[in-house]
C-alpha positions as a printed Julia matrix, in Angstrom:
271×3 Matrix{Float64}:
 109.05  112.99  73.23
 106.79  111.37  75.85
 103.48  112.15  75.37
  99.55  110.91  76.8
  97.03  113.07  76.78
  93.57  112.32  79.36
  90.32  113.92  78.96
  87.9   114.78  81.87
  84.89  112.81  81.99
  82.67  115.56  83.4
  82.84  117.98  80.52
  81.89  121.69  81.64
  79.17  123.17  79.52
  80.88  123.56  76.21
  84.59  122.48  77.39
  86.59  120.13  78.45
  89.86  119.16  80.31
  92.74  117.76  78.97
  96.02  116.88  80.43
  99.23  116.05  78.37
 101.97  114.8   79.04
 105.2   116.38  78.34
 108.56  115.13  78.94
 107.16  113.68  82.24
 105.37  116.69  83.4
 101.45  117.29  82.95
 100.46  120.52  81.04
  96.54  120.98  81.27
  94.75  122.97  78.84
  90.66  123.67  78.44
  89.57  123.05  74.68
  86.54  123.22  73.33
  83.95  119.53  72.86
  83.75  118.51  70.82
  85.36  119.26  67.72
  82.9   120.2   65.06
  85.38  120.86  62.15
  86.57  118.4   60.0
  89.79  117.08  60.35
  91.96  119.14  58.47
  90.72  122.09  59.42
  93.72  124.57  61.11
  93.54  124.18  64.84
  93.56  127.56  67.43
  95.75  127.89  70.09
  94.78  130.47  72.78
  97.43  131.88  75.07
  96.5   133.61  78.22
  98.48  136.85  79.57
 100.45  137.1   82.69
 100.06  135.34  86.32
  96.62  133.87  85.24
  95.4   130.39  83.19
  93.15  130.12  80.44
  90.37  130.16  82.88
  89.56  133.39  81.95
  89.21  132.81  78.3
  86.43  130.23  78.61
  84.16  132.89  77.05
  85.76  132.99  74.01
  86.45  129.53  73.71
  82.82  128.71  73.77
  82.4   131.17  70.93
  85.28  129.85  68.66
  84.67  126.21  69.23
  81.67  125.97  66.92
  84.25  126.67  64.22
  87.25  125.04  64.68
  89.44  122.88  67.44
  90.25  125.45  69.65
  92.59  124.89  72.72
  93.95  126.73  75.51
  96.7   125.59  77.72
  97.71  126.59  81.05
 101.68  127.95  80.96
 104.02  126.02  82.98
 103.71  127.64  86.54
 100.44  128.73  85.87
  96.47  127.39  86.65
  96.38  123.52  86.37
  99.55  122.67  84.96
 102.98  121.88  86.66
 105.2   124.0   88.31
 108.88  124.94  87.56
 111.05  125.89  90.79
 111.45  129.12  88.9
 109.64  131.17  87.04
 110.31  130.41  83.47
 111.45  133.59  81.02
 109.59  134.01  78.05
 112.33  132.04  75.61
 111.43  129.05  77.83
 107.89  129.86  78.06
 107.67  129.59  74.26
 109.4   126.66  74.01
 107.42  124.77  76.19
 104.36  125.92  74.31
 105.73  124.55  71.48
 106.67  121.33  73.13
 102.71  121.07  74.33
 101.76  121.42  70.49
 104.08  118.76  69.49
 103.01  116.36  72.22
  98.93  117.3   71.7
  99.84  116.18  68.0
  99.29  120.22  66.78
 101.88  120.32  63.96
 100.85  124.1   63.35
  98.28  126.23  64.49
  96.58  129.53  64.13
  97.94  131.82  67.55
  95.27  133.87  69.94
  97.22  135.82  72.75
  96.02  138.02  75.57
  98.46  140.54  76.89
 101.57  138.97  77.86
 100.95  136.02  75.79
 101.46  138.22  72.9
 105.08  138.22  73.99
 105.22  134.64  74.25
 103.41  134.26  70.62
 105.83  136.43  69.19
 108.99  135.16  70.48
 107.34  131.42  69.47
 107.37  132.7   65.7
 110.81  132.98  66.1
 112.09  130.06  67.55
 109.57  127.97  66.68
 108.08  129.78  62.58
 106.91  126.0   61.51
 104.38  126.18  64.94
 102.24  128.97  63.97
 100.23  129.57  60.74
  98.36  133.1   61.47
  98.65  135.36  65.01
  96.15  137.26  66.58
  97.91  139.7   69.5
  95.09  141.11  71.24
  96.12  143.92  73.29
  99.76  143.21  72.66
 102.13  144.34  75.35
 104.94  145.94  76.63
 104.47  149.82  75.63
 108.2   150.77  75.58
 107.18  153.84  76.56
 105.66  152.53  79.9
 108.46  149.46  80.58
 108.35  149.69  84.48
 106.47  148.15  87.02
 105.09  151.49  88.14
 103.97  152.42  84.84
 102.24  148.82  84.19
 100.84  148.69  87.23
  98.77  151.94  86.64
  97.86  150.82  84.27
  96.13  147.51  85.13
  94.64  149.6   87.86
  92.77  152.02  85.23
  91.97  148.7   83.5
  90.2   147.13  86.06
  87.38  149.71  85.59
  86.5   148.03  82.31
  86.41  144.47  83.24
  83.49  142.37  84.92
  84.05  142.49  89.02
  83.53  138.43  87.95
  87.7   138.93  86.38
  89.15  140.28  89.2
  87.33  137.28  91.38
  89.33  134.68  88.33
  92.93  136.99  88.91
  92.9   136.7   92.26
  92.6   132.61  92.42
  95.56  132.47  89.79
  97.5   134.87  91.15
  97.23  132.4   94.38
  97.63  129.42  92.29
 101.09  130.74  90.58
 102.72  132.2   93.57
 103.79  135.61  94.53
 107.76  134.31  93.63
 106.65  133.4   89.69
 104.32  135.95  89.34
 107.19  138.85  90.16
 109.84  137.42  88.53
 107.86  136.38  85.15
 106.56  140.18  85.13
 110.62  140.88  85.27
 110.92  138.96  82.27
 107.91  140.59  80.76
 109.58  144.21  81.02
 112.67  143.05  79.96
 111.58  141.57  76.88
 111.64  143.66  73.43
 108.74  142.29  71.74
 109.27  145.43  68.97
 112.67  143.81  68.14
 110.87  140.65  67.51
 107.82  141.69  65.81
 109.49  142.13  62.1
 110.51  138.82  62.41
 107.11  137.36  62.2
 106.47  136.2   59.25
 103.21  135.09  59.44
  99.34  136.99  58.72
  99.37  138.93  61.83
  96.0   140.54  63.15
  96.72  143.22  66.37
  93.12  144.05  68.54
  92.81  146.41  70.66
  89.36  147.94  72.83
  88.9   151.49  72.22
  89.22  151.81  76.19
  92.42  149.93  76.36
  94.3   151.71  78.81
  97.36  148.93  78.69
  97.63  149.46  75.15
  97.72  153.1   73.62
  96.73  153.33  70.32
 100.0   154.89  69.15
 101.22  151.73  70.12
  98.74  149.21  68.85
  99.5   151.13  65.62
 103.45  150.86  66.13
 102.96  146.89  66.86
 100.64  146.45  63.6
 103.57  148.35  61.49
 106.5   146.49  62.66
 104.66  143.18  61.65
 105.66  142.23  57.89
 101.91  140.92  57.46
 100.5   143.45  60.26
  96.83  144.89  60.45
  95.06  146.62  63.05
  91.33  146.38  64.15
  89.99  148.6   66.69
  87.16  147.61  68.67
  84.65  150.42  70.4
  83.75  149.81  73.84
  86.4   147.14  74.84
  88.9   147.01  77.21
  91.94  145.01  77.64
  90.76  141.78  78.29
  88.95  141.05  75.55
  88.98  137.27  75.68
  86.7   137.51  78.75
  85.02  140.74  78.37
  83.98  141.21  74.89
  84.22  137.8   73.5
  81.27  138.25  70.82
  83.21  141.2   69.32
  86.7   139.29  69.43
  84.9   136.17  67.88
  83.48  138.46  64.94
  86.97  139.91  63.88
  88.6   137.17  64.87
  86.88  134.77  62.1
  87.08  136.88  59.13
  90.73  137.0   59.2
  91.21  133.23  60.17
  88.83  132.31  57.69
  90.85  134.27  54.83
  92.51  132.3   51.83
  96.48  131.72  51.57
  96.86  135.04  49.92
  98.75  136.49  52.61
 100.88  133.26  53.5
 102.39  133.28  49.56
 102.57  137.21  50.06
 105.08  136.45  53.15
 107.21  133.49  51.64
């Protein structure tokens, strides 16, 4: 597999740019400068939710990247990186997550989804189990009991009353950047896909957050999600919304760490 990956010289306060080379097609991703961990310390992958790029998790990146390599690519289709004819579904989506991680030189990495990219995480563990070492699914969707557009979409509207006005200025430029074609048909794929069939299959140290004020995410099913995962547990945090990763990224970073940060106990509890 073909692979080169460039660095921007004009670092942005705390992060970078990198573009790799995949198969002939550039993925770009924001990671975190530099790396202050040693070596062999696990890396963490961040994996933004739907129609947007990991613009939006820049705060948490800066808060994570103090303690360990932390990256965050841009989906195919989506921010900086290249763009299918199609919208991909979320079987390709994964696997071209994993081929970024093999190119990028990331053998195996810990997992930190938004939203949709919960789906993405999830269906990664199962094509792809030797690619991901521990998940966090922070605010982990689709509610089966809400799997239509109409449903979804009033949701996001009550969630916008929790986020920064700043988020909805960062939606709106990637929902420009993607396209109005990808961004329908990837949310087709997103309400067709049965995450809860996939979820037991996961056989890694799984960690589900979700913000008290989560209207996206019910807590009956936050709770559901967390009990479906063989290593499943579930941390509620007050005040939070859905989009944790650029709302709340202090409180994310603080449960976040403890359970990255835990010994192999789990892992051998899994095997």
């Amino acid at each position: 597999m073909e692979a080169r990956i460039g660095m921007s010289k004009r670092p942005s306060g705390k992060l970078e740019s990198r573009w790799t080379v995949v198969e002939g097609r550039s993925v770009h991703a924001r990671a975190g400068v530099p790396a202050q961990t040693d070596g062999g310390s696990m890396p963490l992958v961040l994996v933004h939710g739907i129609g947007v790029s990991s613009r939006y998790m820049v705060p948490t990146i800066e808060r994570l990247a103090p303690h360990y390599r932390v990256y965050a690519p841009d989906l195919p289709g989506f921010g900086r990186s290249y763009k299918p004819p199609r919208a991909l579904n979320i079987g390709e989506l994964a696997d071209s997550l994993a081929a970024w991680m093999e190119a990028a030189g990331l053998r195996s990495a810990a997992l930190l989804a938004n939203s949709f990219g919960c789906q993405v995480v999830a269906e990664l563990a199962v094509r792809h189990p030797e690619r991901i070492e521990k998940a966090v699914l922070q605010g982990p969707t689709v509610d089966p009991a809400a799997r239509t557009a109409r449903q979804q979409i009033w949701r996001l509207l009550r969630n916008a009353t929790t986020d920064p006005p700043s988020h909805a200025l960062n939606i709106a430029r990637d929902y420009r950047e993607c396209g109005t074609r990808r961004l329908l048909g990837t949310v087709r794929y997103m309400l067709e896909d049965r995450i809860e069939e996939k979820l037991p299959r996961v056989r890694v140290p799984a960690l589900v957050v979700r913000g008290a004020r989560d209207p996206i995410v019910p807590q009956r099913w936050a709770e559901e999600v967390s009990a479906l995962l063989p290593g499943g547990r579930l941390v509620v945090v007050p005040g939070a919304g859905h989009t944790m990763t650029y709302a709340a990224p202090l409180e994310l970073a603080r449960v976040v760490r403890p359970f990255l940060e835990e010994t192999h106990a789990d892992e051998e509890r899994l095997s």
